[in-house]
Every structure is written in structure tokens, then in C-alpha cells.
C-alpha angles and dihedrals in degrees: 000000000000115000115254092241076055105060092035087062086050087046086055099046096035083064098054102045075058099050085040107105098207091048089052093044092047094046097040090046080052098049093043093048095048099042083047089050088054096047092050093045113108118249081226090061098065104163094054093046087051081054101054101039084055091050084046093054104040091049080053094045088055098049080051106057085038091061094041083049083050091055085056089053087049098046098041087087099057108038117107112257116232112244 
């Protein structure tokens, strides 16, 4: 298990690679080509729209753990220190 001083510094960094406006163009370049490259492959092409819809899912699943680590970095400040 990840100490607790460990997952608040990816909390921290995991918000600014969010607030960061490179990382969200590139990302979000990323998400729309390959969403557009799953809806113009062809039903009868079912490994690469596997693949894409694979690519699609794992550039969402980062943005997602990045924003569940960010909640980490927002909450730190709040939550009650052990004595």
C-alpha cells in the first residue's frame, strides 16, 4: 500500500499535469483522433476497431485516474492530521 505522503504528491502532480494546457491539447488531440479513427473503421474490420476502441478507452482511463489522484491533491488540505 502507498503511504499516504506518497499518493498526496501524485495528487499534486496529477493536478498540474491537469491544469497544464499542452498536456490537455495533446491529450485531448489524442482522445478525438482516436474516437474519429473508431467511428471511420469499417464493422467488417473487427480487430482494428478493437484497437482503437482500446486506444480510445485507455487515453480516457488515464484522464480518469489522473482526475481521482487530483481529488487527493484537493482534499489533502482539509482532512484531519493524525496526532
Amino acid at each position: 500500500m502507498q503511504s499516504e505522503d506518497n499518493l498526496v504528491s501524485q495528487g499534486d502532480e496529477a493536478d498540474a499535469l491537469l491544469k497544464n494546457e499542452t498536456f490537455n491539447s495533446v491529450i485531448n488531440n489524442l482522445v478525438e483522433d482516436t474516437f474519429s479513427q473508431f467511428c471511420n473503421s469499417k464493422a467488417g474490420e473487427p480487430s482494428e476497431r478493437e484497437q482503437t476502441y482500446f486506444h480510445y478507452r485507455a487515453l480516457v482511463g488515464i484522464v480518469h485516474t489522473l482526475q481521482e489522484l487530483s481529488l487527493i491533491h484537493i482534499s489533502e488540505p482539509t482532512r484531519p492530521r493524525l496526532i
